[in-house]
C-alpha positions in Angstrom: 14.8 70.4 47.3 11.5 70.0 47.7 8.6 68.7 44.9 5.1 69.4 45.1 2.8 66.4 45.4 1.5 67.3 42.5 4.8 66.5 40.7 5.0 63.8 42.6 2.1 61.9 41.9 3.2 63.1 38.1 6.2 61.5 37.7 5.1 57.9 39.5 2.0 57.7 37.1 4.6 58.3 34.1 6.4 55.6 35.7 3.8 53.1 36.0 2.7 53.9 32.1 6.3 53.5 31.3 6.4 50.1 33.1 3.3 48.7 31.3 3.9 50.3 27.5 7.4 47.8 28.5 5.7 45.1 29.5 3.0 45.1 26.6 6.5 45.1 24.4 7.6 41.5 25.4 7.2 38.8 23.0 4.0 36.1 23.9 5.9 32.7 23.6 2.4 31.1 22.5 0.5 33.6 21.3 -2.4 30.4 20.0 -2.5 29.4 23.2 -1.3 25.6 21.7 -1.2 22.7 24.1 2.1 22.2 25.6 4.3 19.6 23.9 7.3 17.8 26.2 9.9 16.3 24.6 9.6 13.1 26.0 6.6 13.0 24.2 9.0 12.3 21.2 11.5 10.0 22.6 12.2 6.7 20.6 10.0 7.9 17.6 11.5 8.0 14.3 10.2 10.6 12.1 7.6 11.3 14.5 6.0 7.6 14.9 6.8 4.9 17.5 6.1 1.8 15.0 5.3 1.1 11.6 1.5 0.8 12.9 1.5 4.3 13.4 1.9 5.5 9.8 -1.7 5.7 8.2 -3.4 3.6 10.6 -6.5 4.6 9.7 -5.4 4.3 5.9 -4.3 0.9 5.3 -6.8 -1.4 3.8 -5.3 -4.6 3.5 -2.3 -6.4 5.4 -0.6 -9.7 4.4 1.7 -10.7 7.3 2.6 -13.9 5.4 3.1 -14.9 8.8 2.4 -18.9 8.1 -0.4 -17.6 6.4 -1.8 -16.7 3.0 -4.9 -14.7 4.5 -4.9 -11.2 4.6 -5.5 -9.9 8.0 -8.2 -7.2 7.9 -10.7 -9.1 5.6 -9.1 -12.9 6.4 -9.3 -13.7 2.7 -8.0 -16.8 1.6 -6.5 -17.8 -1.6 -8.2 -19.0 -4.7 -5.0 -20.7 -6.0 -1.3 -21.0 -5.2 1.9 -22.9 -6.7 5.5 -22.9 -6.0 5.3 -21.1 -2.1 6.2 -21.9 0.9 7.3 -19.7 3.7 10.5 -18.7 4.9 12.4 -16.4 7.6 10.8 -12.8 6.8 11.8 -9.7 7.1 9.8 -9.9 10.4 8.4 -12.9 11.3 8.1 -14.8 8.1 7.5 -14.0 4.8 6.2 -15.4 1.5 8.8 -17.6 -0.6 8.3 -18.5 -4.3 9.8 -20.7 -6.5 8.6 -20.1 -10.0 5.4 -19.2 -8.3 2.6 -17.3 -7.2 -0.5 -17.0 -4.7 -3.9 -15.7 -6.7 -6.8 -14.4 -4.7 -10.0 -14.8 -6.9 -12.0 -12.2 -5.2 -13.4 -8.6 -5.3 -11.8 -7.3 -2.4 -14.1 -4.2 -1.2 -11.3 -2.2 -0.7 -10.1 -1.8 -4.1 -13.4 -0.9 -5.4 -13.9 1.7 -7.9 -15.6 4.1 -5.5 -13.0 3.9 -2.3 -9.8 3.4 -4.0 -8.9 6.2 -5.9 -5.4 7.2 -4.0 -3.3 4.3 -2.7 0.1 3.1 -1.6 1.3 -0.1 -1.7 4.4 -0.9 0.6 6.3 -4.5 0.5 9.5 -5.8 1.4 11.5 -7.9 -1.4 14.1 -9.6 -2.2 14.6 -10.7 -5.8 17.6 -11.3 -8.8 17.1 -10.5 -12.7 16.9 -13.3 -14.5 17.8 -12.2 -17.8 14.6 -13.7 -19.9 11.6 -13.3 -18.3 9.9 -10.2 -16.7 8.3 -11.0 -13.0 4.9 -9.5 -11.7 5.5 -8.4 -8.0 1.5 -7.9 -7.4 -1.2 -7.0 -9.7 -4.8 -5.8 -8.9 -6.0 -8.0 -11.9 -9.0 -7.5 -14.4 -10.5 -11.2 -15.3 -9.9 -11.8 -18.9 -7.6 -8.7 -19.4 -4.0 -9.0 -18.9 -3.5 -5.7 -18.1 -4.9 -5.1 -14.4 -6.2 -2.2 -12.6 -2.7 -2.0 -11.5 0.6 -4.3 -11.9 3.6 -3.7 -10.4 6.5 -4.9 -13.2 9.9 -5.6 -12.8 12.0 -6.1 -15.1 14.2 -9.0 -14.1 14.4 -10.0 -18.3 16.8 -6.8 -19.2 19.7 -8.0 -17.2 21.5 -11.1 -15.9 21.5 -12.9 -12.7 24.4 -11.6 -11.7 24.0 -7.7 -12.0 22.7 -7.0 -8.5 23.7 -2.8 -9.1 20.3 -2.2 -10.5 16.8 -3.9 -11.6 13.9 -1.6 -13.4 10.5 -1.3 -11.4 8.1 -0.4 -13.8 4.3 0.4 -12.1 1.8 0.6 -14.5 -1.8 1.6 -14.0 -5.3 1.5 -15.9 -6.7 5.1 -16.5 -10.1 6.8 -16.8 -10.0 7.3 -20.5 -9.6 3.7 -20.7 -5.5 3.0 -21.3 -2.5 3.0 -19.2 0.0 5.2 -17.2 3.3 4.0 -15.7 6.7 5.3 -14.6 10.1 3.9 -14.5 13.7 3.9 -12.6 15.9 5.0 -15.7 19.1 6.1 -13.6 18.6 5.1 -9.9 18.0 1.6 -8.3 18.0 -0.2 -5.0 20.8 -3.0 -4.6 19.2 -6.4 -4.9 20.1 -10.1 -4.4 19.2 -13.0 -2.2 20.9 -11.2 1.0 19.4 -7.9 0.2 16.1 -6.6 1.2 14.2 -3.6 0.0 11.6 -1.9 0.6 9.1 -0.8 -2.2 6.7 1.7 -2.1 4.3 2.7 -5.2 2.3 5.5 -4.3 -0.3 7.3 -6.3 -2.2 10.6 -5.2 -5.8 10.1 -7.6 -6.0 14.4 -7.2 -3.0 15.4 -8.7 -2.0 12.1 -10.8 1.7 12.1 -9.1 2.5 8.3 -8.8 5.9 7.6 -6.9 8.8 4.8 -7.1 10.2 4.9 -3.5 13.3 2.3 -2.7 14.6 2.4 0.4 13.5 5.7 1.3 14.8 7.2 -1.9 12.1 8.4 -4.8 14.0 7.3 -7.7 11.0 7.0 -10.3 11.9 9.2 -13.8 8.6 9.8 -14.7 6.4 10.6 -11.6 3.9 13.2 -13.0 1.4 11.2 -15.3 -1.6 13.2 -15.5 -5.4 14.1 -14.3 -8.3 14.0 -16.8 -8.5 10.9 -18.6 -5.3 9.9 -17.3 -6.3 9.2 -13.9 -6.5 6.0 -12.2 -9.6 3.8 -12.1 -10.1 0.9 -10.0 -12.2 -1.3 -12.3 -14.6 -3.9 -11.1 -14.5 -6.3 -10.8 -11.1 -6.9 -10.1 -9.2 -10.0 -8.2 -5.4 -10.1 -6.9 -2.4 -12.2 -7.7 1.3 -12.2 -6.2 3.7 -13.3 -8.6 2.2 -13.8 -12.0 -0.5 -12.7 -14.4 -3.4 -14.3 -15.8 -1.4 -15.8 -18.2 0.8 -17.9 -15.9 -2.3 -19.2 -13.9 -3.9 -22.7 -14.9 -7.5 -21.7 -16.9 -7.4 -18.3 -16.5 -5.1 -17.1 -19.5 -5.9 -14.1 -21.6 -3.8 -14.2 -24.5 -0.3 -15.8 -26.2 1.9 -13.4 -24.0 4.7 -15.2 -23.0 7.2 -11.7 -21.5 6.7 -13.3 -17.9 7.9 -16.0 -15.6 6.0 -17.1 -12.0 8.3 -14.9 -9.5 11.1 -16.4 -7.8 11.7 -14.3 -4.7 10.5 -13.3 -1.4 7.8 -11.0 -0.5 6.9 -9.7 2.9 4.9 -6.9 5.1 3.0 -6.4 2.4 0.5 -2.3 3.3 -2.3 -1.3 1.5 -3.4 2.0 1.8 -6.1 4.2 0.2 -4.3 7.1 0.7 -1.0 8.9 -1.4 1.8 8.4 1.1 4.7 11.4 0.5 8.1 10.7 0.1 9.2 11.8 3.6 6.3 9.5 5.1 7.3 6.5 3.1 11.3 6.9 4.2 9.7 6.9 7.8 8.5 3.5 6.8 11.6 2.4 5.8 13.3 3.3 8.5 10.9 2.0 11.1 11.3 -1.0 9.0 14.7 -1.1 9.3 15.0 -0.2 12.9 12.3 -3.0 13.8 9.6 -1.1 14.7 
């Protein structure tokens, strides 16, 4: 049979239309043109980050190694006033050790001034017992002559005995805008504790949406996390000063009033992160598991 080249020519430009209406149909693989990612790229990361470095680098504004030294590494301030420390094997390196103690830092750091530190995270690893009579100030971001700081992170070692190591209460508190306080507390979940045992603490606070975290080993378990905007906001007060392991009240000439709820810690404190930024739960677990895989 024969076809005139007019059919001819017909029925290969329907195939070439045919051909590219196909080829228009197939799926662009990166239709944003992204940069190509390899997955070796990722190897040896946890959550996405190589070290513990990694995680808000640009964030973190204040460091204390306690790596046989008091001075924090970003500013290299010194303490004002210490008692009952000395340092011991760390969670890495060395950490700080106190015996019915406490290191105080009587100075305005710039980076928890009012104006710059309105969000913040504060990571540290710990190892502490109740004691069954006194309460123990982890760290507090202290206002001189007010014994309630700009921020105090409580635990409450007085509500059960040395030997319950199933559960101790962390109970951040905070000063607000309108000029009172704001705190949350573990009712129903804790970290186990004791003198073999460390955890990792993170207390996070995001100054937009008033959402201020308890995160133990990875695991938010505060019971009252929402606290708030307006006047119940954060403020930074100035000036402020900073103390490990007490309040004013425990510190030679600087008490504030007849409070007598707390006791100089006894414990170990390491690694202790300052950031000026809200870190998520999923970002502080990363920390904890960097921690734990010594990165």
């Amino acid at each position: 049979m024969k076809f005139s080249n007019i059919y001819t020519k017909g029925c290969l430009l329907a195939l070439t239309l045919a051909a590219t209406a196909f080829s228009s149909c197939k799926k662009d693989g990166n239709p944003n043109n992204l940069p190509e990612v390899s997955p070796a790229d990722y190897e040896g990361t946890i959550d996405g980050f190589r070290t513990t470095e990694d995680v808000f680098k640009e964030n973190m504004v204040a460091y204390f190694t306690f790596d046989d030294t008091y001075n924090e590494k970003l500013s290299n301030t010194a303490p004002t006033l210490k008692n009952g420390d000395s340092f011991v094997a760390g969670f890495k390196g060395k950490a700080l050790n106190l015996n019915s103690g406490y290191v105080y830092y009587g100075t305005q750091f710039n980076a928890f001034k009012t104006d710059v530190f309105k969000s913040f995270t504060i990571s540290q690893w710990i190892k502490i017992l109740n004691n069954g009579t006194k309460r123990t100030m982890l760290l507090t971001i202290a206002r001189p002559g007010v014994l309630q700081g700009n921020l105090n992170i409580n635990l409450n070692t007085q509500a059960r005995p040395a030997t319950n190591l199933d559960f101790i209460g962390i109970n951040p508190i905070f000063a607000t805008v309108g000029g009172g306080t704001q705190d949350n507390l573990n009712n129903t979940t804790s970290p186990k504790i004791g003198n073999d045992n460390w955890v990792h603490l993170v207390i996070a606070y995001n100054g937009l949406t008033g959402r201020f975290n308890i995160v133990a080993n990875g695991v938010n378990i505060g019971s009252f996390s929402d606290r708030g905007v307006g006047n119940n906001l954060f403020k930074s007060y100035e000036p402020s000063e900073l103390i490990f392991g007490a309040n004013y009240n425990l510190i030679p000439g600087k008490t504030v009033n007849a409070d007598v709820a707390y006791a100089p810690m006894t414990g170990v404190i390491d690694e202790v992160r300052i950031y000026n930024r809200f870190m998520p739960d999923a970002i502080a677990k990363a920390l904890y598991n960097l921690g734990k895989a010594g990165k």
